[in-house]
C-alpha positions, -999 to 999 in steps of 0.1 A, spaced: 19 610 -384 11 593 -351 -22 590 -339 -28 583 -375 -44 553 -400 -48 557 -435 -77 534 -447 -81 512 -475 -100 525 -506 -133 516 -496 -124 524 -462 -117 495 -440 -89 493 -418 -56 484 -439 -53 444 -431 -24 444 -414 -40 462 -386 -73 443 -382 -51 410 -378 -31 426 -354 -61 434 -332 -77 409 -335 -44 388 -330 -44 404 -288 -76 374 -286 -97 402 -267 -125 389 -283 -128 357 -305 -146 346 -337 -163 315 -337 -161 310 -377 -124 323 -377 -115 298 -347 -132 272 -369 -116 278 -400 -151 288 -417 -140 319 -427 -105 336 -426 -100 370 -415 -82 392 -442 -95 422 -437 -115 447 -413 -155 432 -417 -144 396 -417 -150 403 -382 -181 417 -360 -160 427 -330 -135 446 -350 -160 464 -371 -180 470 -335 -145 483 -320 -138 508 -351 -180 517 -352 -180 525 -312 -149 546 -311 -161 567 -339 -198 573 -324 -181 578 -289 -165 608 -305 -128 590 -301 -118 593 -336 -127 609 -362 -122 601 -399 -111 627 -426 -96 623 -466 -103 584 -452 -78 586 -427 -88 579 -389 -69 594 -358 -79 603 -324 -91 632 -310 -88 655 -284 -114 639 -263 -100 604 -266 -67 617 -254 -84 636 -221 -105 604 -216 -81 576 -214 -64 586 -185 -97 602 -169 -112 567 -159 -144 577 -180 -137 557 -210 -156 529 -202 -185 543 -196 -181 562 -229 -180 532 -250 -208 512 -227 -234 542 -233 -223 542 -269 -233 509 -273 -266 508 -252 -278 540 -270 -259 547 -303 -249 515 -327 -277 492 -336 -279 460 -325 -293 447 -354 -265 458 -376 -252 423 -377 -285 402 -384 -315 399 -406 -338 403 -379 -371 428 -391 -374 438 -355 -342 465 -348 -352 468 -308 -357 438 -294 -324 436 -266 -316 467 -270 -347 487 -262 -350 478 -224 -314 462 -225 -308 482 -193 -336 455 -175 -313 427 -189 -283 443 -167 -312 442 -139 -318 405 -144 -283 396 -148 -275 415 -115 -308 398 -97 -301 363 -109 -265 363 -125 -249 345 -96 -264 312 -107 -254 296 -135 -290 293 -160 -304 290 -197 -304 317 -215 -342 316 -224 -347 322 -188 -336 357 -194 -356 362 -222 -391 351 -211 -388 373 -185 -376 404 -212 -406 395 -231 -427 395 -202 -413 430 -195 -417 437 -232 -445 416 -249 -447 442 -279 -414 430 -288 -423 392 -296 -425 403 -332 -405 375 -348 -418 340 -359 -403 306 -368 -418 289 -400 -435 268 -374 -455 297 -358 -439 302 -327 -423 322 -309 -388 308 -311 -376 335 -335 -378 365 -308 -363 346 -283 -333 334 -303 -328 369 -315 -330 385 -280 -305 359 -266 -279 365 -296 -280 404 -297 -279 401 -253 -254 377 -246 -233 371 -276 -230 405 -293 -234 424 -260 -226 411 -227 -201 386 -234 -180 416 -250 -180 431 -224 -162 400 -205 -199 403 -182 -207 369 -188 -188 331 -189 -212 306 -216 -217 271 -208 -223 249 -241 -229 262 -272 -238 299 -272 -257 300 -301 -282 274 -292 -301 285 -256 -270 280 -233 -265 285 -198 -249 321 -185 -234 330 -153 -219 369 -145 -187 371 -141 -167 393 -110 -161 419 -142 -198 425 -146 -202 433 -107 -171 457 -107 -179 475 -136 -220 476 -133 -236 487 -99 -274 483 -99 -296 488 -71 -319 455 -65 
């Protein structure tokens, strides 16, 4: 039937389709681009298993006798203009962040991520590291700075913040253009996408 996808037995997405979407290049892997890993099916990849988790806590599909299809909300909502903000306040509010880490601390970036759209409206226009952000987060938020490095410091919190923020948020959202190697305290800039789809009063 259309509208329909019958899932594999432990309930992934059959193959076939998760390389097709991720085949569009909306979002890229860095250890599939690499050849670390290969994607062959569904959780070989974070953005594909956060695509499939937002659309089903956003109440756009639904999954029965391990089949997913749409419902009658996603079909009013795509040509309403509100689906963006559906899937947005989905992720601010309703998927963990810390499903895709090992991190003991589940809120830091997303509790307060709503101050990080703040600081990337306020200073996004200029190209900086991304630790900038985050001393200012965990100035905001110093009850948060629960993680430590084997050394003592406080390298752990900020490393975690900056991946959940910019990596596994805002640069999905196409809000943010990297500068050197994301994973290592690189330098962020908003892009025009951020400023149409985000309006925050400074």
């Amino acid at each position: 039937m259309h509208g329909e996808v019958k899932l594999t037995k432990v309930g992934n997405l059959p193959p076939s389709l998760a390389k097709d979407l991720y085949a569009q290049g909306f979002i890229l892997d860095d250890a599939i681009e690499h050849g670390i890993t290969t994607l062959s099916k569904e959780t070989d990849c974070n953005a594909i298993v956060l695509m499939r988790s937002l659309c089903e806590l956003s109440g756009l599909v639904k999954n029965r006798s391990n089949t997913l299809s749409l419902t009658k909300k996603s079909l009013s909502l795509i040509e309403s203009g509100e689906l963006f903000p559906l899937i947005f306040k989905s992720m601010c509010t309703k998927f963990s962040w810390a499903f895709f880490d090992g991190y003991e601390n589940e809120q830091i970036g997303q509790a307060g991520c709503s101050y990080s759209l703040y600081l990337l409206a306020k200073y996004g226009n200029v190209e900086c590291e991304t630790t900038f952000y985050s001393e200012k987060y965990f100035a905001a938020f110093p009850d948060l700075m629960t993680e430590q490095s084997p050394n003592g410091s406080s390298d752990s919190s900020h490393h975690c913040y900056e991946i959940r923020t910019f990596v596994r948020f805002l640069e999905y959202f196409g809000f943010i253009s990297f500068t050197g190697n994301r994973f290592n305290h690189p330098k962020i800039k908003k892009t025009p996408l951020f400023t149409e789809c985000v309006s925050i009063n400074l």
